[in-house]
N, C-alpha and C positions, 0 to 999 in steps of 0.2 A: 504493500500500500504506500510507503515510503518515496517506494521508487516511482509508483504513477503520479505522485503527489508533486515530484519533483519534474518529472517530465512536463506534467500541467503546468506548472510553473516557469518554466523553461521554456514554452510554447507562447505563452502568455505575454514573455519581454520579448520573445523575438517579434511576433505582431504587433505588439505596443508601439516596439521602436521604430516597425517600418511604416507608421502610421502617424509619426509623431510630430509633424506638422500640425495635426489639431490638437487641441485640449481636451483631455477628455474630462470627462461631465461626471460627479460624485453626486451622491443624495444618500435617503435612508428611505426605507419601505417597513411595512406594519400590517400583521394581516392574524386571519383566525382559520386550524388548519382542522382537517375530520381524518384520522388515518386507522388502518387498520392493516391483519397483517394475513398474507396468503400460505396458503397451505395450513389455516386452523379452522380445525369444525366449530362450526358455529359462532364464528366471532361479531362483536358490536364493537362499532366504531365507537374514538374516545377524542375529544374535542378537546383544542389545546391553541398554543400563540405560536406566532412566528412573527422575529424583528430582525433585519440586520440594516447592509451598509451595502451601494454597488457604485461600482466604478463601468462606465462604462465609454469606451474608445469606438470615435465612427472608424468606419474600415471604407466606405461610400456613401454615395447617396442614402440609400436604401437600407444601408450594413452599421453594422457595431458589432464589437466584440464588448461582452459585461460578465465579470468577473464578480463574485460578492460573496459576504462574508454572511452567515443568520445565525441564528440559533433558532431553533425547531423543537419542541413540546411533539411529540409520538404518540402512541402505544396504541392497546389493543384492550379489550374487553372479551374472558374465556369462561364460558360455562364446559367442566370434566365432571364426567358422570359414567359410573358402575356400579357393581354388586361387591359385595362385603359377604366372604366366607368361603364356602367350597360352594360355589356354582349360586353363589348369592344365597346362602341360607341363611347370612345373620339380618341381610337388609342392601340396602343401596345407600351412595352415599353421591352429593352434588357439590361441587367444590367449584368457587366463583372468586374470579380473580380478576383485579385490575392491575395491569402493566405500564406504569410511566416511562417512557425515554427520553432524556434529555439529549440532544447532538447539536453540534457544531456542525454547521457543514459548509464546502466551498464549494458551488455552481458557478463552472465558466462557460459562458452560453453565448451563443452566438443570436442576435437579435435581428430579424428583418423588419423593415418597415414600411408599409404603403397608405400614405394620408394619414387618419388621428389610428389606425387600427396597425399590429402589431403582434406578432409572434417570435418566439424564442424556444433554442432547446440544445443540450447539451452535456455534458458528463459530473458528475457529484459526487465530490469525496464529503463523509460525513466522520468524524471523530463521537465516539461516545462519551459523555461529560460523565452525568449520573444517572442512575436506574432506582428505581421502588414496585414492589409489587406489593399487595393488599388482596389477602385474600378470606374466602369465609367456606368453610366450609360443613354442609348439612347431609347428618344423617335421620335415614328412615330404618328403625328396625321393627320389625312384621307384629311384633309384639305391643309397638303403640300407635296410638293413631295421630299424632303431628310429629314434626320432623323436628330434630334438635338441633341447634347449631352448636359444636365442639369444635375446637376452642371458638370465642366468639371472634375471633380473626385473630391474622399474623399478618406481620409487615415486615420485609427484608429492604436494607437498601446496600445494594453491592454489584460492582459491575464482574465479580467475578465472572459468572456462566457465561458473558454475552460478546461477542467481539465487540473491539475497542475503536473498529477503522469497519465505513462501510463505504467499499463502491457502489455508486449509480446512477439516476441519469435524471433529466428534469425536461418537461415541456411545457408549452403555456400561450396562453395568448390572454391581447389587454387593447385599451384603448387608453387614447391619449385625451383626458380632459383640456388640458391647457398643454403650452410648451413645459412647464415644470410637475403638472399634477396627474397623475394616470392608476387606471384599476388595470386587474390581473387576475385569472385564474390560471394556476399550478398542479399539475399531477408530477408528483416524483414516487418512485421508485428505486427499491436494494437489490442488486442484481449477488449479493451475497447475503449468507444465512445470520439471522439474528445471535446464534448460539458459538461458540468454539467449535471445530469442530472435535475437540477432546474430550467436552462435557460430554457428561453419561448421563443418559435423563433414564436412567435404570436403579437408583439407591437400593441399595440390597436389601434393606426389609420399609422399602414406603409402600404400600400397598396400591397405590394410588395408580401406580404404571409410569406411564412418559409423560412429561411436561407437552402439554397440547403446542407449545411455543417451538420445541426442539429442530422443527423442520420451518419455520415461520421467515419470514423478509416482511419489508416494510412496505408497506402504501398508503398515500398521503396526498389529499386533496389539499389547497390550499387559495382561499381569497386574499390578495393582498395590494394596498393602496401605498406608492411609491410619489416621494416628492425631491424634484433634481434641487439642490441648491444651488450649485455653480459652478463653473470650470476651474479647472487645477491653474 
């Protein structure tokens, strides 16, 4: 990841520089994102912020190369659900979890433009900040007639399980309110796996089985209102 990280960056001053007759244009942007993550049964989207910073250099008329900095609010919403015993004799049990992701990410995207309307798309290194999961989990044993919740929740916060670097890619389109004020909508995508791939979602005596996340990537809608301030 280091090394793509590095290449991006390298790719990024060599276009700068051959373009550096104009100034390129900085501002900040601000938006609210809905993501979720693929390859998990039954998941609910979890609603979160996205702020950063873009820099962005014409290439032409019509062209810009924009590079920019967010930070991004993630996760997923998991309902896991089985039987409890030899072939479920003691009961079932429903275990509900909510998954926050914090990341950092750099999107260097290339922007076209034709009149106030506008699309962009491009590759996304994303860094993981911090993680928390909050979960509850309920059981039913056949013996009563409402389900218990045991323990009444657990909350981890630890990036250990999750990789720390995630490749992927980002598209979008927006319109241009003024020459400085304009909207945007974002779909991004993790073209790599939420997990290590050394984590064991196996614990030798959890009964539970595999973390429903184990096989999970990211997806992520995202509305966001951008304002340029001025040229460098």
């Amino acid at each position: 990841m280091i090394r793509i990280a590095t290449l991006l960056l390298c790719w990024l001053v060599a276009t700068m520089s051959s373009a550096r007759a104009q100034r390129p244009q900085v501002g900040f942007k601000a938006g609210l994102t809905t993501s979720t993550c693929s390859d998990v049964p039954n998941p609910e989207n979890q609603w979160g912020l996205v702020a950063g910073i873009f820099l962005r250099q014409k290439l032409g008329k019509h062209l810009a190369l924009q590079p920019e900095l967010q930070y991004e609010q993630r996760g997923v919403r998991t309902t896991q659900e089985g039987r409890r015993g030899f072939e479920g004799s003691d009961g079932l049990y429903y275990r509900h979890a909510q998954t926050r992701l914090h990341y950092l990410s750099l999107p260097v995207l290339v922007r076209g433009q034709l009149g106030k309307f506008f699309a962009l798309a491009g590759p996304q290194l994303g860094f993981l900040a911090a993680a928390r999961q909050q979960s509850t989990t309920e059981y039913i044993f056949f013996n009563d007639r409402y389900p218990r919740p045991f323990p009444p929740s657990e909350s981890t916060k630890s990036t250990a399980p999750y990789r720390r670097w995630e490749l992927g890619y980002a598209v979008g389109a927006g319109y241009a309110l003024s020459n400085r004020l304009a909207v945007e909508v974002r779909y991004t995508a993790g073209l790599t796996d939420i997990y290590k791939p050394l984590y064991s979602p196996y614990p030798m005596f959890d009964w539970r089985g595999p973390d429903p996340l184990v096989l999970a990537r990211n997806r992520n809608w995202q509305a966001q209102i951008s304002y340029q301030l001025s040229s460098m």
